[in-house]
C-alpha positions as CSV (number, residue, x, y, z in Angstrom):
1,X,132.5,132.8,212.7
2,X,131.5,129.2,212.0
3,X,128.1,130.5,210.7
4,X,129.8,132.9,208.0
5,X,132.2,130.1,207.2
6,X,129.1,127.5,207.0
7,X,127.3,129.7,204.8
8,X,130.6,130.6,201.9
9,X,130.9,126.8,201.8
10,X,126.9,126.0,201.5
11,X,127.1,128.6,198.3
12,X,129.8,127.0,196.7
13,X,131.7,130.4,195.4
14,X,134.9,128.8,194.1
15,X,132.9,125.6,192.4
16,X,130.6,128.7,190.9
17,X,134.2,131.0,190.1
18,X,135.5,128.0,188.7
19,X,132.6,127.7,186.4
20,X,132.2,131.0,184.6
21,X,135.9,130.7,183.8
22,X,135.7,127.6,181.9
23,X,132.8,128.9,180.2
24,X,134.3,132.0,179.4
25,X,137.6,130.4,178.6
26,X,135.5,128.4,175.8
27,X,133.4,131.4,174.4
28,X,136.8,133.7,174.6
29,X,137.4,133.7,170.9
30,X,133.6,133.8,169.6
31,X,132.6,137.0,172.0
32,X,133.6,140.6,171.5
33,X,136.0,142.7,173.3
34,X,133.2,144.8,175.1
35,X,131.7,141.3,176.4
36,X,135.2,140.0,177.3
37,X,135.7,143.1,179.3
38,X,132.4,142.8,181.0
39,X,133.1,139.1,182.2
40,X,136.4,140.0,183.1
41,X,134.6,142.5,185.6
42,X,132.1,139.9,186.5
43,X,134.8,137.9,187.5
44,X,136.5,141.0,189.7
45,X,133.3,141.7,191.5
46,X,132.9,138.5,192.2
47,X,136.2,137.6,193.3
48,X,135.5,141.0,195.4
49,X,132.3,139.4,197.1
50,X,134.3,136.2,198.0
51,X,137.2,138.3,199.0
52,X,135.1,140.6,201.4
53,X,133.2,137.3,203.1
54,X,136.4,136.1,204.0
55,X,137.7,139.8,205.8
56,X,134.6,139.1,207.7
57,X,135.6,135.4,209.0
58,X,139.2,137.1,209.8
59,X,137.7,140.2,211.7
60,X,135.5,137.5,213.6
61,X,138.2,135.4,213.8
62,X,140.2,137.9,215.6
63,X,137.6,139.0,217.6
64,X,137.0,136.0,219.4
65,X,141.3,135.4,219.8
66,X,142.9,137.7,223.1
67,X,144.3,140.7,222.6
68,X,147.9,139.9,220.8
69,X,146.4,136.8,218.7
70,X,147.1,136.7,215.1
71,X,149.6,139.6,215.5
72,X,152.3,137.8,213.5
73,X,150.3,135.7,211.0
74,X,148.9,139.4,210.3
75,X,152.7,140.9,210.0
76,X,154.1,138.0,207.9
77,X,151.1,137.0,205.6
78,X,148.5,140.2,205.2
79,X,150.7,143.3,205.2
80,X,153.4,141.7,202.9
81,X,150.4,140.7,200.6
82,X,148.6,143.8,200.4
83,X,151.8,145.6,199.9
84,X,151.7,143.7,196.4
85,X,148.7,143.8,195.6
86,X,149.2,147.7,195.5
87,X,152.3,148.0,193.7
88,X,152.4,149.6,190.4
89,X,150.6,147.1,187.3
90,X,153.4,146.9,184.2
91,X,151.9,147.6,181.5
92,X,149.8,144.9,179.0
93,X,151.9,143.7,176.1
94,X,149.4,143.7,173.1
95,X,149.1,140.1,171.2
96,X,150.1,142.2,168.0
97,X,153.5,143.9,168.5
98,X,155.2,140.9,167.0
99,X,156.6,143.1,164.5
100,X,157.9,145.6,167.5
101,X,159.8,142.0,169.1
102,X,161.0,141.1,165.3
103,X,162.5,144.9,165.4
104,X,164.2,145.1,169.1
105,X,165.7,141.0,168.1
106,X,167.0,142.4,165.0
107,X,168.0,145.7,167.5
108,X,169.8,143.1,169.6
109,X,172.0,140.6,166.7
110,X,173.1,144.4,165.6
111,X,174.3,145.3,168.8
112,X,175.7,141.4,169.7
113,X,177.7,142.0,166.3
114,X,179.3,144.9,168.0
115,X,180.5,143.0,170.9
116,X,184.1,141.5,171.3
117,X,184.9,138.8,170.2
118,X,184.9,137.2,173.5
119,X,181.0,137.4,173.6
120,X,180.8,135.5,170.3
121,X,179.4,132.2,172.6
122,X,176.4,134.0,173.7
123,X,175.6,135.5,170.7
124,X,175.6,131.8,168.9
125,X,173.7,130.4,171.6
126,X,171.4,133.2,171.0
127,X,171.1,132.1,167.3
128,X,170.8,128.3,168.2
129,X,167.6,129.2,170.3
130,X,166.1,131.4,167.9
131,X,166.4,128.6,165.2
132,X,165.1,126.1,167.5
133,X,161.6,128.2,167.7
134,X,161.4,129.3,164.3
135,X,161.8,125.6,163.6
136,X,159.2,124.3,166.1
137,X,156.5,127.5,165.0
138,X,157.0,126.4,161.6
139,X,156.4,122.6,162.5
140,X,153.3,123.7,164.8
141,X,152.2,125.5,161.7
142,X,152.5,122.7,159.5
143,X,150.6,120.1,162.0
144,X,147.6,123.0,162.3
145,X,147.9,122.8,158.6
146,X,147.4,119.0,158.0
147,X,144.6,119.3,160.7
148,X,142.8,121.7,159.2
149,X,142.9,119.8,156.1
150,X,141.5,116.8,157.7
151,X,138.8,118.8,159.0
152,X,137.7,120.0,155.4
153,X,137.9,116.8,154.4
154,X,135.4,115.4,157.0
155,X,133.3,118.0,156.2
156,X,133.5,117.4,152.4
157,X,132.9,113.5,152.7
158,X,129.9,114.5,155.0
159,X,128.4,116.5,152.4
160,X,128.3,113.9,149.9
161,X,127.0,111.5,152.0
162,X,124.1,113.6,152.1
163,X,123.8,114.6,148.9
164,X,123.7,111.1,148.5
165,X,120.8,110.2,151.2
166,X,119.0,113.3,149.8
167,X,119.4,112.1,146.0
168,X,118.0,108.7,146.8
169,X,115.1,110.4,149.1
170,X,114.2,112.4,146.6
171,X,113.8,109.3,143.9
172,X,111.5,107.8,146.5
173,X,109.1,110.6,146.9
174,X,109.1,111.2,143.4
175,X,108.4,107.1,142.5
176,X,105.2,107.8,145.3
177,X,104.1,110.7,144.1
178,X,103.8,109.2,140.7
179,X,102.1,106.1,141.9
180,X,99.4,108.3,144.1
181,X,99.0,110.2,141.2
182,X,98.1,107.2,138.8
183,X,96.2,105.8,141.8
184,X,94.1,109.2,142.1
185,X,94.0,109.2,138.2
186,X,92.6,105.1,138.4
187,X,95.1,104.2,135.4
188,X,94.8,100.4,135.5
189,X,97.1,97.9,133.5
190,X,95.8,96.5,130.6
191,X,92.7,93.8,130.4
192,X,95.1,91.0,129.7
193,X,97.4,92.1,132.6
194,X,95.1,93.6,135.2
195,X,96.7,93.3,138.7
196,X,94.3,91.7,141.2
197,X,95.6,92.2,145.0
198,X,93.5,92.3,148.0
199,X,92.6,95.1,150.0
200,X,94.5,96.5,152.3
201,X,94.3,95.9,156.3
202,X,94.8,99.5,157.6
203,X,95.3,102.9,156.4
204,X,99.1,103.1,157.3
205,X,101.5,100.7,155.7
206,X,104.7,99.7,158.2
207,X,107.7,101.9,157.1
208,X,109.6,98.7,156.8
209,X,107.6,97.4,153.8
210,X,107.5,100.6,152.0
211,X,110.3,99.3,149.7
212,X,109.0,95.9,149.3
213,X,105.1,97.1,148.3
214,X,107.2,99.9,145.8
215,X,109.1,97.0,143.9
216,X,106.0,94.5,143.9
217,X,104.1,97.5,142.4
218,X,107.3,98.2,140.0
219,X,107.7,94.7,138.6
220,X,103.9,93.8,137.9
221,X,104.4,97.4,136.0
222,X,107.5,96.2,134.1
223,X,105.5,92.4,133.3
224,X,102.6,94.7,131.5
225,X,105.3,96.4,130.1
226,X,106.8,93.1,128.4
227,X,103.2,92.1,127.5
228,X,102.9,95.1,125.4
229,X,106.1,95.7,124.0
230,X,108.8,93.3,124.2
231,X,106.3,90.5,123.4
232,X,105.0,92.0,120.2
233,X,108.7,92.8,119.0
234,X,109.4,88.9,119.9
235,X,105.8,87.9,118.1
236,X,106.9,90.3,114.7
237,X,110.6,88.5,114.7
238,X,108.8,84.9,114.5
239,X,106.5,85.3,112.3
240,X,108.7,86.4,110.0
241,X,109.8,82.1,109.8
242,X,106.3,81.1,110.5
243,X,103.1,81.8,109.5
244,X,100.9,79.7,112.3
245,X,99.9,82.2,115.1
246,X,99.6,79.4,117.4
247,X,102.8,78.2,117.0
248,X,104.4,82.0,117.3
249,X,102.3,82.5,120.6
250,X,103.7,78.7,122.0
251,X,107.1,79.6,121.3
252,X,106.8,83.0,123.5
253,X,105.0,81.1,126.1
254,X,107.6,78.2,126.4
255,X,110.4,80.9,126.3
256,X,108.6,83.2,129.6
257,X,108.2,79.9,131.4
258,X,112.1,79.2,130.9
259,X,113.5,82.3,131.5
260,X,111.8,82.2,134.9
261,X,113.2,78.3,135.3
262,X,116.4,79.7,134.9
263,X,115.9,83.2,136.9
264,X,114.8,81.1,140.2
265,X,117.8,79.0,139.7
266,X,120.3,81.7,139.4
267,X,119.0,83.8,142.1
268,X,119.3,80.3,144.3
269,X,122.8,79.9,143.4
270,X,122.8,83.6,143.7
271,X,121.6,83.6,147.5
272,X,124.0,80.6,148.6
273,X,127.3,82.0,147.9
274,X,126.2,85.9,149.5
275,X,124.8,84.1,152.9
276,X,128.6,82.2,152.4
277,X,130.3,85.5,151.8
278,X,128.6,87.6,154.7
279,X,128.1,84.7,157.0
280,X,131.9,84.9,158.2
281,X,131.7,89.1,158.7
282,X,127.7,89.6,159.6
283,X,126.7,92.0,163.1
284,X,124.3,93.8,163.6
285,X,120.4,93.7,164.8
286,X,119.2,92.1,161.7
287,X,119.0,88.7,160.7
288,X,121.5,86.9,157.9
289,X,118.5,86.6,156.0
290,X,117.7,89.8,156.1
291,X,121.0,90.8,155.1
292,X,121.4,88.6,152.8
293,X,118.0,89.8,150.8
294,X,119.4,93.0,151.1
295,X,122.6,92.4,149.5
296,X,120.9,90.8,146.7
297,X,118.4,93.8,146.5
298,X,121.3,96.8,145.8
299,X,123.8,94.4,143.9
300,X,121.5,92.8,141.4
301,X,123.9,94.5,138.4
302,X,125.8,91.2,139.3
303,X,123.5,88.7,138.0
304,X,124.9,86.9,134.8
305,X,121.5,87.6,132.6
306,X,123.5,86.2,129.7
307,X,124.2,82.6,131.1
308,X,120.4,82.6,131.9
309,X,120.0,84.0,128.2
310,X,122.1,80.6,126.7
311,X,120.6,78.4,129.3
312,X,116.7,79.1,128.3
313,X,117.8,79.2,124.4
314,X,119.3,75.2,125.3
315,X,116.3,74.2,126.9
316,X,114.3,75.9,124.1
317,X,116.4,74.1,121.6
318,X,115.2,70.6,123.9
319,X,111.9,71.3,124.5
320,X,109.7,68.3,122.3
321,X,106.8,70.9,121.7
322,X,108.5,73.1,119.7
323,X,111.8,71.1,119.2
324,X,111.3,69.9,115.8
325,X,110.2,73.3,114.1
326,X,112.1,73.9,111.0
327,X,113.9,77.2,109.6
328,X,113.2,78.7,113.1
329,X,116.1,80.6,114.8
330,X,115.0,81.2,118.9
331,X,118.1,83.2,119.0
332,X,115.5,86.0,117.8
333,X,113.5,86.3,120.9
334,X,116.3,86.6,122.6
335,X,115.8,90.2,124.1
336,X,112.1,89.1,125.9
337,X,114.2,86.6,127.2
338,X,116.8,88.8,128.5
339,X,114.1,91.3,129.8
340,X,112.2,88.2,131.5
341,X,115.2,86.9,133.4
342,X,115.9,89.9,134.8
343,X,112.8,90.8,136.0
344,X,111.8,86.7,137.0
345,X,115.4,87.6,139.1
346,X,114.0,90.5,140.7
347,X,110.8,89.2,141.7
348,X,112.3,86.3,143.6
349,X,113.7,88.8,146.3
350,X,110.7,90.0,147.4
351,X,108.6,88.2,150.6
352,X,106.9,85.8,149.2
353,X,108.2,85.8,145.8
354,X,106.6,85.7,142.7
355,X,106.3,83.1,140.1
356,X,104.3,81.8,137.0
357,X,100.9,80.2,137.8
358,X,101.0,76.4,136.9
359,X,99.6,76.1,133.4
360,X,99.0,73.2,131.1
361,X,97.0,72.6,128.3
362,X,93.6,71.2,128.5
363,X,93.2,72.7,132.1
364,X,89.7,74.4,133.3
365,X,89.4,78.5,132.4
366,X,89.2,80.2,135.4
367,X,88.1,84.0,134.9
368,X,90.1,85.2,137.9
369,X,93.5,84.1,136.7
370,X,93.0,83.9,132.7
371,X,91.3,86.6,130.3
372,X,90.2,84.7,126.9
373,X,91.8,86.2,123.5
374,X,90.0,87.5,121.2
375,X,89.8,84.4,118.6
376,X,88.6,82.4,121.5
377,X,85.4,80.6,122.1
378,X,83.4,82.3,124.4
379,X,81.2,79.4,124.7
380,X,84.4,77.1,125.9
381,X,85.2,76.0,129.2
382,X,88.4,74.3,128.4
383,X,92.1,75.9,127.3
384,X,93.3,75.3,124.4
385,X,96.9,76.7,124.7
386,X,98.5,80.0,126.6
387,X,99.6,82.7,125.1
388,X,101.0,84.7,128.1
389,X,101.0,83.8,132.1
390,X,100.1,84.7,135.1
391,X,101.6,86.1,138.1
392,X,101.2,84.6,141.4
393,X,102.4,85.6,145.1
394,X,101.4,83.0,147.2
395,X,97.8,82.7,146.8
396,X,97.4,86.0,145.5
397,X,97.0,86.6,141.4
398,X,99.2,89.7,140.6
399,X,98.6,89.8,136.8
400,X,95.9,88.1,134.6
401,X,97.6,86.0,131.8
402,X,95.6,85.4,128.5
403,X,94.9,82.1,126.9
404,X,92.8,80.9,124.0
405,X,89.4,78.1,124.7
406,X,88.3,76.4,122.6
407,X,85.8,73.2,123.0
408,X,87.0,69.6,122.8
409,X,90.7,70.9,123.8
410,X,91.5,68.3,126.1
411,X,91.1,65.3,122.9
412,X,91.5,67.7,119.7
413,X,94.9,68.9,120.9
414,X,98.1,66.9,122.2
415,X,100.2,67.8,124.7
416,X,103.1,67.5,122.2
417,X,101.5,69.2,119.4
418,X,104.4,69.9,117.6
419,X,105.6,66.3,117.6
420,X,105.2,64.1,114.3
421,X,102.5,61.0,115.5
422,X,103.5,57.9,114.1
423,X,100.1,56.1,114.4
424,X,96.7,56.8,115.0
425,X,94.1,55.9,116.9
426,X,90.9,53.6,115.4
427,X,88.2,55.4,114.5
428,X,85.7,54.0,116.2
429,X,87.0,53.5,119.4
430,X,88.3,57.8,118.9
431,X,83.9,58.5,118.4
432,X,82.8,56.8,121.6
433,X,85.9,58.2,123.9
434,X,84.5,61.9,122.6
435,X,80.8,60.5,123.2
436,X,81.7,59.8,126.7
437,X,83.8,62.7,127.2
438,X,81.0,64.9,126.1
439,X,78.6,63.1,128.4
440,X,80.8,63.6,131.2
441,X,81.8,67.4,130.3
442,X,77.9,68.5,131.3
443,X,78.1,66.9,133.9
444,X,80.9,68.5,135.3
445,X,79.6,72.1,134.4
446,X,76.9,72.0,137.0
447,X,79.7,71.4,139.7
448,X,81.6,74.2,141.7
449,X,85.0,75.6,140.1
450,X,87.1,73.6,142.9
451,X,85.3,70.1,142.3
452,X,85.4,70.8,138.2
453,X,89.3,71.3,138.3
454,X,90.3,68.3,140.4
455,X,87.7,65.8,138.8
456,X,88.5,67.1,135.2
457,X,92.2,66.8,136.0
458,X,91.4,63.2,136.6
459,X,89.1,62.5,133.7
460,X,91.7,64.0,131.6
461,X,94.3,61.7,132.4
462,X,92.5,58.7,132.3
463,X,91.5,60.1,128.7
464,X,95.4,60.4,128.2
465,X,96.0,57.1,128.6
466,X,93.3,55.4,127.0
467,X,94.0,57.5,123.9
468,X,97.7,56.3,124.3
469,X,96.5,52.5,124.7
470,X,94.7,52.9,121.3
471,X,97.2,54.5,119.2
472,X,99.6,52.0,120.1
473,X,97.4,49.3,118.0
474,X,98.4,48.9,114.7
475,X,95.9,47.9,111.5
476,X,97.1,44.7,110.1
């Protein structure tokens, strides 16, 4: 007996039993009657098994008891049990004959109506209960109402969520598969604005710099753009007041150069008061940085262009090289300058930014950051004045700028141009600074481009000031 008992508890029927009916309690409604049926007999055959494993622990049970052992746990707990497991089944209700209960209640308020008057108590205790279910069915079917409503619209908030992810998933392949295509098709930007980058490392870029290598690519796109476009519409507008070229192209230059001054300076302001928002209410596995630069990334529509727009226009208005221009309104280049802030703004969020490469007149041409303009001398080693900038990212150049050379720039050409001299310079003393400047400029061609830059820097400002020490004498 203890073997047979030892093996029904090593197999774990009732843990098994127990099993199929949750299972079959959670696929009830999804099967079909025919498979219902069938695991309703798997679970009578089964039952059966266990049922005839434990008749064989009783018969060996009795067995090993005397003669008269067990005779009245037998009479009082097996016969009386069999006896009802044998008795005639009632037969199954149906789940649908709620009309056939609807008919028989109606069947019994007829026949309560026909009883005296002193079973009138029963009959509105009858009523009572009836109204109290009909009032709970209709509140459970109110509740599986709002729930179901709920559900729908989970379901409908999910979907647009995903339409969402799948809109903004789909503007991403499509921005690469343009800019593969233009990379299998080698289109370049334009001499004047030709992006320089170095090579790339390894085949496969990090996932996490997909976006950022997207927008660089995007913004030195948009800066050819505002060469080609919106600084021709600016360059038609002033020439319409002036008639010097050189003048037209300063004012653009001085008006690029300022609307990045004030781009940087409202992205800074920009960045302070979003780590000062999210600061207080940042979690998460990224950095406040990172956040941060996010933030500023998808909410850029919040950047006050037009403040930057006034601000440049002021400085414009202050600016001594272009200053004292008459019947000139800078209020006309006003859309470059709205274009350039905005994008000077968006090129400040990416790592490193980009800005303007340091120009100033007078300065050594260097073919790898410059491209000459066409009315340029060739010949010339020295700039005369910009007429559009480069871009730099660190120590990268992004986009080629364009200047004009000419010889003799650094003593034929102020710094402030534009500005009225009240004096000038002796002649003769004027000769032998150009004499020695000359002397000194062939000198500094046979050096490398490095030495040439820092010792021309030099030369020129001790030029500067002796030029500045002569004008300052007076004939008599």
């Amino acid at each position: 007996m203890a073997d047979a008992l030892n093996a029904l508890l090593t197999q774990s029927c009732f843990s098994v039993l127990q099993d199929r009916l949750e299972k079959w309690q959670r696929e009830y409604h999804v099967i079909s009657c025919d498979e219902n049926m069938n695991r309703c007999c798997e679970m009578m055959e089964f039952t059966a098994k266990i049922q005839g494993q434990l008749f064989a622990i009783l018969n060996s049970v009795a067995a090993e008891g005397q003669h008269t052992d067990g005779v009245s746990t037998l009479k009082t707990r097996l016969l009386p049990w069999l006896g009802a497991c044998f008795s005639p089944l009632q037969p199954p209700v149906h789940k649908d004959t709620g009309f056939s209960l609807f008919q028989d209640l109606a069947e019994k308020e007829r026949k309560l109506k026909e009883l005296p008057s002193g079973n009138m108590s029963d009959m509105q205790w009858m009523e009572s209960q009836l109204c109290s279910t009909l009032w709970h069915v209709r509140k459970i079917n109110l509740r599986a109402a709002h729930l179901q409503k709920d559900l729908y619209k989970q379901k409908l908030d999910s979907y647009h969520d995903y339409e969402r992810q799948m809109s903004k998933l789909r503007d991403e392949v499509s921005y690469l598969s343009s800019q593969r295509l233009a990379r299998n098709n080698s289109v370049r930007l334009p001499s004047s604005l030709r992006c320089t980058s170095t090579p790339l490392r390894s085949e496969t870029t990090p996932r996490s710099q997909l976006t950022s290598s997207s927008r660089l690519m995007r913004v030195v796109s948009r800066f050819s753009d505002l060469y080609n476009e919106e600084r021709k519409e600016a360059q038609l507008q002033l020439q319409g007041y002036l008639n010097d070229l050189e003048t037209v192209r300063r004012i653009i230059f001085i008006a690029v150069v300022e609307s990045f001054k004030a781009a940087k300076l409202a992205h800074r302001l920009f960045r302070l008061r979003a780590r000062k928002s999210l600061s207080s209410c940042h979690f998460g596995p990224e950095s406040l940085e990172d956040t941060v630069v996010d933030y500023i990334v998808r909410n850029q529509d919040l950047y006050d262009v037009e403040n930057s727009v006034e601000e440049v226009l002021s400085a414009m208005n202050l600016n001594p090289r272009i200053a004292s221009i008459p019947k000139v309104n800078f209020s006309v280049v006003s859309p470059l300058i709205r274009e350039t802030c905005k994008l000077a703004f968006t090129m400040q969020t990416l790592d490193p930014p980009i800005d303007l490469a340091f120009a100033s007149d007078g300065e050594l041409f260097i073919s790898n950051k410059y491209r000459r303009s066409p009315d340029s001398d060739l010949s010339a080693q020295l700039v005369l004045y910009h007429v559009w900038p480069a871009l730099m990212q660190g120590g990268t150049v992004r986009a080629k700028g364009e200047v004009v050379t000419k010889k003799g720039a650094v003593w034929s050409r102020s710094p402030i141009s534009f500005m009225r001299s009240q004096s000038l310079s002796p002649t003769r003393n004027l000769v032998s600074v150009r004499n020695g400047t000359d002397r000194i400029f062939q000198i500094v061609l046979l050096l490398s481009v490095e030495a040439r830059n820092l010792l021309w820097n030099a030369i020129r400002h001790k030029t500067r000031l002796c030029m500045l020490h002569y004008s300052q004498i007076q004939p008599q």
